[in-house]
N, CA, C and O of each residue as an XYZ file, in Angstrom:
420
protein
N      27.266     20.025      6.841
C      25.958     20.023      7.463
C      26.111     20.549      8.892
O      26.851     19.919      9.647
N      25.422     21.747      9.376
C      24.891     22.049     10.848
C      24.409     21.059     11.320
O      23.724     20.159     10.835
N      24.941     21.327     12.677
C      24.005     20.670     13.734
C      22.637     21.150     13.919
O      21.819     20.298     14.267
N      22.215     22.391     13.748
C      21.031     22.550     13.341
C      20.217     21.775     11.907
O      19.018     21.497     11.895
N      21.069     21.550     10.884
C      20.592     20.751      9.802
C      20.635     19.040     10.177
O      20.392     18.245      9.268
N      20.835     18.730     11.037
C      21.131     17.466     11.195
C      20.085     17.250     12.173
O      19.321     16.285     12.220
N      20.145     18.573     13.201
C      18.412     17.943     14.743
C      17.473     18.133     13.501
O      16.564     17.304     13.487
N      17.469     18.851     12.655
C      16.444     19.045     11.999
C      15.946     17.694     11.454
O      14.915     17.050     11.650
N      17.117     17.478     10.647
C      16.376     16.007      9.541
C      16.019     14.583     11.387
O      15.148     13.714     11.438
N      16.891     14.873     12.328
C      16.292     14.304     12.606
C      14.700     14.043     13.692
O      14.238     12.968     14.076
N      14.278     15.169     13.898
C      12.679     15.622     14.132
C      11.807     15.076     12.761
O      10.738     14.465     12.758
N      12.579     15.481     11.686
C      11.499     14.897     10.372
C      12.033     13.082     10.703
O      11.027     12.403     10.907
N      12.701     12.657     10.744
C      12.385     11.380     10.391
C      11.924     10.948     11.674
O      10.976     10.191     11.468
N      12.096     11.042     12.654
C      11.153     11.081     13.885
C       9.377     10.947     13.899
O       8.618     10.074     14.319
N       9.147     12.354     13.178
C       8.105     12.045     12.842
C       7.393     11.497     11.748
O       6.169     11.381     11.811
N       8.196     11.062     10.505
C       7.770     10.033      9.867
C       7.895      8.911     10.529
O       6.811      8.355     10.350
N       8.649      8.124     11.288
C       8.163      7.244     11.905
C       7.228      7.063     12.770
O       6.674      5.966     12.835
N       6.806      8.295     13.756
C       5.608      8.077     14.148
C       4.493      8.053     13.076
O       3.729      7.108     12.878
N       4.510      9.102     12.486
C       3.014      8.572     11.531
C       2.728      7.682     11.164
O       1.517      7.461     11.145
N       3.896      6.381     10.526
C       4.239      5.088      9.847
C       3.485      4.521     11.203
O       2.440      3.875     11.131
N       3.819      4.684     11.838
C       3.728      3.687     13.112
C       2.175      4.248     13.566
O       1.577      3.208     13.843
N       1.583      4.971     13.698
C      -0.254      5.497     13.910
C      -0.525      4.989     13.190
O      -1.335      4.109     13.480
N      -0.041      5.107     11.467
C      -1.122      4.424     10.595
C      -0.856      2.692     10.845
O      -1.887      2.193     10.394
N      -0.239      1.908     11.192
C      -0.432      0.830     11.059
C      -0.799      0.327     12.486
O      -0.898     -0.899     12.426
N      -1.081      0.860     13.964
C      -1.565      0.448     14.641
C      -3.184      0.781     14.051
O      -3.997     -0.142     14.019
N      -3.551      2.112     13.615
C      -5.083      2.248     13.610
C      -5.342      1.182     12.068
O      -6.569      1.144     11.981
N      -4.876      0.516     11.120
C      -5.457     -0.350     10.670
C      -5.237     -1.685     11.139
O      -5.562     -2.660     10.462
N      -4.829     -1.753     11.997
C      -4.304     -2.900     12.475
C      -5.674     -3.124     13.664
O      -6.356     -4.133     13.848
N      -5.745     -1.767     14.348
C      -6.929     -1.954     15.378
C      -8.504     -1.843     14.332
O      -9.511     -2.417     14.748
N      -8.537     -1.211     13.250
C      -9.655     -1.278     12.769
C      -9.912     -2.321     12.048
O     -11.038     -2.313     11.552
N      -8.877     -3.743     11.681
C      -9.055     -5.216     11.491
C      -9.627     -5.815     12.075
O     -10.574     -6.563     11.828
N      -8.710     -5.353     13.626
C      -9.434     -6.182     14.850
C     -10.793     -6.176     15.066
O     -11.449     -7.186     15.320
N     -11.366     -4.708     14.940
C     -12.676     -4.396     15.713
C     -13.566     -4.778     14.390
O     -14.778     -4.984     14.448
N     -12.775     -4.842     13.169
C     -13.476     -5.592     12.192
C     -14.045     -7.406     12.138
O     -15.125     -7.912     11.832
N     -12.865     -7.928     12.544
C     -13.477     -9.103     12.988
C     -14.212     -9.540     14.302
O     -14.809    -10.596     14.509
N     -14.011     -8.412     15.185
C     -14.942     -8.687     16.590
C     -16.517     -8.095     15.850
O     -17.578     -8.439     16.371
N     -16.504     -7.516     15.055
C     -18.505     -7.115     14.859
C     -18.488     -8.209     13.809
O     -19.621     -8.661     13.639
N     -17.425     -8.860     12.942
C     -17.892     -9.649     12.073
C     -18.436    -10.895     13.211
O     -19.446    -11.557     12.972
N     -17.929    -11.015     13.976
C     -18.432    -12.479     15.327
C     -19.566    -12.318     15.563
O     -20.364    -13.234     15.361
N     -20.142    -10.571     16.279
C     -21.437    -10.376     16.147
C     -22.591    -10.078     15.329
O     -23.730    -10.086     15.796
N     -22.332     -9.819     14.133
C     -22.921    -10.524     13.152
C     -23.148    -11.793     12.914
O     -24.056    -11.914     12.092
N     -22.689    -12.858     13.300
C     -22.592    -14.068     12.730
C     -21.757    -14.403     11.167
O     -22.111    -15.233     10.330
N     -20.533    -13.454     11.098
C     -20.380    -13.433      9.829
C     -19.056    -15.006     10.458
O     -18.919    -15.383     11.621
N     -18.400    -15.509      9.338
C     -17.021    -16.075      9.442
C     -16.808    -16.165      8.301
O     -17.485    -15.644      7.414
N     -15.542    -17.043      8.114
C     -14.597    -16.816      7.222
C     -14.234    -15.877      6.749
O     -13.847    -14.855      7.315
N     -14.338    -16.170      5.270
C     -14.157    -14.601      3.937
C     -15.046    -13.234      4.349
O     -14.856    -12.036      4.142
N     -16.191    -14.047      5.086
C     -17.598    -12.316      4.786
C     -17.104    -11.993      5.991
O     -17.340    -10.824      6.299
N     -16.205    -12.922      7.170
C     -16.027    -11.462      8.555
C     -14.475    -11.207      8.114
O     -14.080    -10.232      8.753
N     -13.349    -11.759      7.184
C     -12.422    -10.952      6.684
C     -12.445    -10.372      5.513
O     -11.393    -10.201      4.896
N     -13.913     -9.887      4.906
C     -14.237     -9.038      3.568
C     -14.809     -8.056      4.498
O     -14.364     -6.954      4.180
N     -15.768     -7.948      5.722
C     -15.650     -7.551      6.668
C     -14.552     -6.341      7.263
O     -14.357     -5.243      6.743
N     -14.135     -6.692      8.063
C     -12.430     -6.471      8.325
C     -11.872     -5.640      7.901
O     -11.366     -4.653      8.435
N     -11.934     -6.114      6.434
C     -10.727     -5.359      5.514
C     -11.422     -3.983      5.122
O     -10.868     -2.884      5.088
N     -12.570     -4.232      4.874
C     -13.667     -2.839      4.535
C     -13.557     -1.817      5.153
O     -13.361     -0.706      4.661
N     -13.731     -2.220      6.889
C     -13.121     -0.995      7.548
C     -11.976     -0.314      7.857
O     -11.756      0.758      8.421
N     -11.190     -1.296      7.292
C      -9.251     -0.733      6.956
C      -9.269      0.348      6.068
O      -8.961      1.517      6.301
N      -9.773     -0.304      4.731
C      -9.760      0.370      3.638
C     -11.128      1.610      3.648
O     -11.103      2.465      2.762
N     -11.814      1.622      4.268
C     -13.001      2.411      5.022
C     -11.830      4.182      5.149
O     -11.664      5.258      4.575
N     -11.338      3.379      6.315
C     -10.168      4.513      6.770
C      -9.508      5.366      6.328
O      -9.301      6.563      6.528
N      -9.061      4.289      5.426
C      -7.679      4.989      4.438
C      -8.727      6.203      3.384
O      -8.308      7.199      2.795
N     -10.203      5.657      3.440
C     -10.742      7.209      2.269
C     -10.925      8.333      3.210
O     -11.919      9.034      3.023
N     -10.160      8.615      4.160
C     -10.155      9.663      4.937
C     -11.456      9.825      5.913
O     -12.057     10.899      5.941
N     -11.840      8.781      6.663
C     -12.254      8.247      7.721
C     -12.125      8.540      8.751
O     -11.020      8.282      9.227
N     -13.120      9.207      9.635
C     -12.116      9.705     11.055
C     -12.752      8.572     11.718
O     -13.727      7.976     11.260
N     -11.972      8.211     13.167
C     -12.131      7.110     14.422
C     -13.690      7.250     14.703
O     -14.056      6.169     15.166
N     -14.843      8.199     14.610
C     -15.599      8.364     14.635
C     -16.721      8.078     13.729
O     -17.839      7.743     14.121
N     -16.400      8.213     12.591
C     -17.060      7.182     11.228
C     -16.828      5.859     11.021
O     -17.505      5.127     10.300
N     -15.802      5.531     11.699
C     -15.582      4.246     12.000
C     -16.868      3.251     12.957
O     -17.575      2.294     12.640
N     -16.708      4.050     14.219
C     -17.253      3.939     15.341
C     -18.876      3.777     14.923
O     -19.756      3.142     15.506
N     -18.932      4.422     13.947
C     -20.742      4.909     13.619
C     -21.200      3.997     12.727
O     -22.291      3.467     12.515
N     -19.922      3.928     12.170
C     -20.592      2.414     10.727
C     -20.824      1.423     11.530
O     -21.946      0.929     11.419
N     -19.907      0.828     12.551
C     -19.469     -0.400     13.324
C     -20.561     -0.473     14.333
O     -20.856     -1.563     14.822
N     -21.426      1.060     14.810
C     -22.356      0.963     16.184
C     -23.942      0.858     15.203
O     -25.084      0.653     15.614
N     -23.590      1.020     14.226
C     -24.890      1.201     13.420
C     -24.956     -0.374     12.748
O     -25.949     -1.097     12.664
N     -23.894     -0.586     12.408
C     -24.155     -2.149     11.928
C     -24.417     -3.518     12.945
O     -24.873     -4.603     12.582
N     -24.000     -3.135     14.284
C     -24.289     -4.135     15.181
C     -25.962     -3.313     16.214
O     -26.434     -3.828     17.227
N     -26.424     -2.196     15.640
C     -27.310     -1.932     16.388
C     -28.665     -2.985     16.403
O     -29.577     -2.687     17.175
N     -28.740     -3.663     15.934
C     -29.988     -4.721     15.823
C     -29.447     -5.572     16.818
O     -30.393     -5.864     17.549
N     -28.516     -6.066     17.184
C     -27.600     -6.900     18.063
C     -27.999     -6.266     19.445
O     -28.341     -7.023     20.353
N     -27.971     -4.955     19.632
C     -28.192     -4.553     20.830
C     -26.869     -3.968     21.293
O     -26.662     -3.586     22.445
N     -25.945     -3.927     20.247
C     -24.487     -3.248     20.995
C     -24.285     -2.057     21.022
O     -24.133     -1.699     19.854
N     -24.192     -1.207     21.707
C     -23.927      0.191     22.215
C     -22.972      0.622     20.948
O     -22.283     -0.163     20.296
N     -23.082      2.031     20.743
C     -22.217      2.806     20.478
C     -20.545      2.626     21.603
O     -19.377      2.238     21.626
N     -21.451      3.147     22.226
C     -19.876      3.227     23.758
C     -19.314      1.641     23.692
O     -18.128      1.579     23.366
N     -19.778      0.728     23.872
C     -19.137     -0.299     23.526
C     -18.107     -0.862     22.385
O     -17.143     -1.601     22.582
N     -18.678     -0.181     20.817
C     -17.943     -0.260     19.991
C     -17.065      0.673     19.959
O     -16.229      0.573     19.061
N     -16.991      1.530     20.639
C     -16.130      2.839     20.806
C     -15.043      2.218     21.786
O     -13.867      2.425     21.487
N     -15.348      1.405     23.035
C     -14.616      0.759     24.060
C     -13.757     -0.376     23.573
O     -12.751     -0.659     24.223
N     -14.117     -1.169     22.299
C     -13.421     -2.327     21.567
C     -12.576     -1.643     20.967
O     -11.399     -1.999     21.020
N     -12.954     -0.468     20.230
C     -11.970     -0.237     19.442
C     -10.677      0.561     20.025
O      -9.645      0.725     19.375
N     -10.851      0.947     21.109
C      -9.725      1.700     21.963
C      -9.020      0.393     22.713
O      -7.860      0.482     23.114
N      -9.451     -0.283     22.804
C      -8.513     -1.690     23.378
C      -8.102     -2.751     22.206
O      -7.423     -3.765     22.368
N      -8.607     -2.331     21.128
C      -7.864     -3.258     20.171
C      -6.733     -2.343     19.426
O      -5.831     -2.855     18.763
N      -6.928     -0.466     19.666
C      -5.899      0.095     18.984
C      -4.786      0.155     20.438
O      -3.678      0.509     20.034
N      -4.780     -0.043     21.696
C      -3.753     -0.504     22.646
C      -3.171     -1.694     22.604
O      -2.065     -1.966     23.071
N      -4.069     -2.578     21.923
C      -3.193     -4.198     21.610
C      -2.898     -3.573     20.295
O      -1.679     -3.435     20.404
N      -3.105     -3.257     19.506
C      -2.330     -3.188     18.175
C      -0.683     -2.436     18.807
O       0.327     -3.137     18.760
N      -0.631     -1.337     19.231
C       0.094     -0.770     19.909
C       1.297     -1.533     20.530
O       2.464     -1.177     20.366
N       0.921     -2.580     21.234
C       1.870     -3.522     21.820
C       2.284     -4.192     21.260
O       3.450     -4.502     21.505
N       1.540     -4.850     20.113
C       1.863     -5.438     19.245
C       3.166     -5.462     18.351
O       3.917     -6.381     18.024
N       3.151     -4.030     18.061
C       3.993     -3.149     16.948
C       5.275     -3.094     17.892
O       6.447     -3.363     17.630
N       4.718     -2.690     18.994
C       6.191     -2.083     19.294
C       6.899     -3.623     19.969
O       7.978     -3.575     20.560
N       6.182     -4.874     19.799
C       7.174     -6.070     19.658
C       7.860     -6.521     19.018
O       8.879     -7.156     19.289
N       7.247     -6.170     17.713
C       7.759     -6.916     16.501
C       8.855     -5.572     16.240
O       9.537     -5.682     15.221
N       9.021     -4.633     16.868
C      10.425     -4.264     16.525
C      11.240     -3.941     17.664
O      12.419     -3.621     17.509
């Protein structure tokens, strides 16, 4: 094996670990911001973590941060909560997810 075959494999596993590591902070932050609109709803228990999980799995059908943002500003709009606000939760819950991750390893 080259040393060119070897920086190589390791740029690819490099960046499989980053991707590994994006996808589980952004479902990790789209849990969070799942149970913060389930609060403003008045949902708890199961219906704000059936909640939750919806917009995880929301994601994963090829979901951008922005359809996220629109389901989440549209479902608390009777509440009175901003777009920019749910846009502002969810960028501070994908920076705590962030910290999160990179504790636990």
């Amino acid at each position: 094996m080259t040393t060119f075959d070897k920086r190589e494999q390791g740029f690819e596993a490099k960046f499989a670990h980053d991707e590994e590591f994006m996808f589980k902070a952004t479902a990790r932050s789209n849990k969070l911001l799942g149970l913060w609109a389930a609060g403003q709803l008045g949902l708890s228990g199961n219906a704000a973590a059936s909640y939750a999980t919806a917009l995880v799995t929301d994601h994963l059908e090829s979901r951008t941060i922005d359809d996220i943002v629109g389901k989440v500003s549209g479902d608390l709009a009777d509440k009175g909560v901003a777009r920019e606000q749910v846009a502002q939760k969810l960028q501070e819950y994908m920076h705590q997810a962030v910290q999160q991750l990179q504790a636990e390893s």
